[in-house]
N, C-alpha and C positions, 0 to 999 in steps of 0.2 A: 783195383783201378777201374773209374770211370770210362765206360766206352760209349761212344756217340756213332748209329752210324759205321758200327764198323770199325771207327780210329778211335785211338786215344782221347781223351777229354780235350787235351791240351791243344793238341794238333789239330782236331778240327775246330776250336777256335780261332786257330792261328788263319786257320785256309776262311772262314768266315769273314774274317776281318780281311782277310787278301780278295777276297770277291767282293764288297763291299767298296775296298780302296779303288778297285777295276771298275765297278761301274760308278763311282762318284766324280769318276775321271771322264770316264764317256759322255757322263750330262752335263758335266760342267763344259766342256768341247762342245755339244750340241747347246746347251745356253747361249757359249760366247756365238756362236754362228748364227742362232736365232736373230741374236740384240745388231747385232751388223748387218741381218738380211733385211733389216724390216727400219734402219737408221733414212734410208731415203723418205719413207711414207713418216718418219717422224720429223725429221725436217721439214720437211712440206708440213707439217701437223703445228708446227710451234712455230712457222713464220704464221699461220693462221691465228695461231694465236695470238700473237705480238701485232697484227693486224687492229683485233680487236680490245685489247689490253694495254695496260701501260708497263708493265711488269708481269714476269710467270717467272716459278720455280720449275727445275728441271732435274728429277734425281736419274741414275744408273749406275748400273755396280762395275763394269769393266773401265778399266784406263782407256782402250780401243777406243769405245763408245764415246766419251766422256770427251778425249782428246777431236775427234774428228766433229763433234757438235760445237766444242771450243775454235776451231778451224771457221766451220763453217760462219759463225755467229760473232766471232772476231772483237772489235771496239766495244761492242752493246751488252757483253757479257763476259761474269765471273767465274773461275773454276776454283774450286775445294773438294778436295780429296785426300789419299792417304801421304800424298805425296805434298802437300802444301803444308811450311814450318807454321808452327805456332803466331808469328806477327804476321804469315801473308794470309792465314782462316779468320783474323782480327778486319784486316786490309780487306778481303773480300765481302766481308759481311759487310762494312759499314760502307763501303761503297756502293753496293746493291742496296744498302739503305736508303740512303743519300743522295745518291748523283742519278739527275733524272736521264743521262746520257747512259746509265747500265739498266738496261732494260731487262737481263736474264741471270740467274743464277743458277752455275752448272756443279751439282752436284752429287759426291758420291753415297748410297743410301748411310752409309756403316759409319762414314768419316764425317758427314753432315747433316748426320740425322739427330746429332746430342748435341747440349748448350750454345744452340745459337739460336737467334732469335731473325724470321726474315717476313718479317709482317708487311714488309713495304710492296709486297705481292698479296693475293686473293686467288690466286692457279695456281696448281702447281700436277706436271706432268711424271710419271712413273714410267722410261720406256724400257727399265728394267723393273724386274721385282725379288727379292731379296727370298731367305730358305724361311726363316727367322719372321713369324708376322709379326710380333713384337718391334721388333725393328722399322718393319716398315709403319707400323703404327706412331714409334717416335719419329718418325721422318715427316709425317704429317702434317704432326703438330707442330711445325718448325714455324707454320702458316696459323696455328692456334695458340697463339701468346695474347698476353697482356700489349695492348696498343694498334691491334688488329679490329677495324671497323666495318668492315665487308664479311659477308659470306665467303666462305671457303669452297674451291671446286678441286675435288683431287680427280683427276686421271689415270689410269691405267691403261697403256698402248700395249696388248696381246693379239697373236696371233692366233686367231682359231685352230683345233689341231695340235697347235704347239705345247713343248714344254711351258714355255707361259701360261698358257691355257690350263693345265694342268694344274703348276703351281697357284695359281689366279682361285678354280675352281675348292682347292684346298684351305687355302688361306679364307677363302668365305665361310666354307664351311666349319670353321675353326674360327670364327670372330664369337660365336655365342660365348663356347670354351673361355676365352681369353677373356670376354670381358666378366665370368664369372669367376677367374682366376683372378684380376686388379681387383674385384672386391670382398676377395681374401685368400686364394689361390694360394697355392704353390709357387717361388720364381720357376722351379722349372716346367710347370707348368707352360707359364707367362712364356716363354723362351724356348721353347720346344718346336725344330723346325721342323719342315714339311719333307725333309729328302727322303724317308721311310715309307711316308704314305704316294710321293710319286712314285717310290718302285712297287709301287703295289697294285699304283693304276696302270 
């Protein structure tokens, strides 16, 4: 019988994976706290926007976030997320198309980061960032389609210090990686999130 450590094989895999669930929990709590400490200074940051734009994309990963910038932002703007049926992510898109009276499009990275197309912007703001670069790399492109005539400006709103910062720092340094991997990688490669390397930092 395999012994690790002392214990059983078994058993200290068991306790691995229980210290791992304990701190995935910690930083996902310190995420959500981050993206809600820092939604004033992004508010302020996307009427700035909308100041000088006719349109901006808006991604974040918590409902929190997502719901209180929908509040804030009220008539002018769309919300899609996990929680929007199949005919209202139809609804939101083509109306942020379309109506020059919806100026924002509030969305979440994971739920509107695939098959929609939102070209009728050229901004688009990050005030969350996702484990997954991959993912945030599809969410991107949501502004890099076919019928897009402007330059693209993505955003990334981090806190210095912060677990953003961390993940931020990560995901840079993992874009060489990634795009070595689209041009013939591994998917798990491509897919391979960043939670390992922040507990490392």
């Amino acid at each position: 019988r395999v012994e690790i450590a002392g214990l059983p094989h078994a058993e200290q895999v068991m306790r691995l994976r229980s210290c791992r669930a304990i701190a995935m929990a910690e930083i996902s709590r310190v995420r959500k706290e981050t993206a809600i400490a820092k939604l004033p200074q992004a508010i302020e940051h996307i009427h700035e926007i909308l100041a000088n734009v006719d349109k901006a994309v808006v991604f974040s990963h918590h409902h929190d976030v997502q719901d209180r910038l929908a509040n804030e932002f009220g008539r002018i703007c769309v919300s899609l997320d996990g929680r929007t049926s199949e005919g209202g992510r139809k609804i939101a898109v083509d109306r942020f198309q379309t109506e020059r009276g919806v100026r924002l499009f509030l969305g979440s990275i994971r739920a509107a980061g695939l098959g929609i197309t939102l070209t009728a912007a050229s901004t688009e703001v990050f005030v969350e960032l996702d484990w997954t670069p991959a993912a945030m790399m599809q969410a991107e492109d949501r502004l890099h389609r076919i019928g897009q005539i402007n330059p693209v400006l993505v955003q990334h709103l981090v806190i210095d210090g912060s677990i953003d910062s961390k993940m931020a720092k990560i995901i840079i340094g993992k874009q060489a990686m990634m795009d070595a991997a689209l041009d013939g990688g591994s998917a798990e490669e491509r897919n391979r999130d960043v939670f390992t390397e922040v507990m490392r930092a």
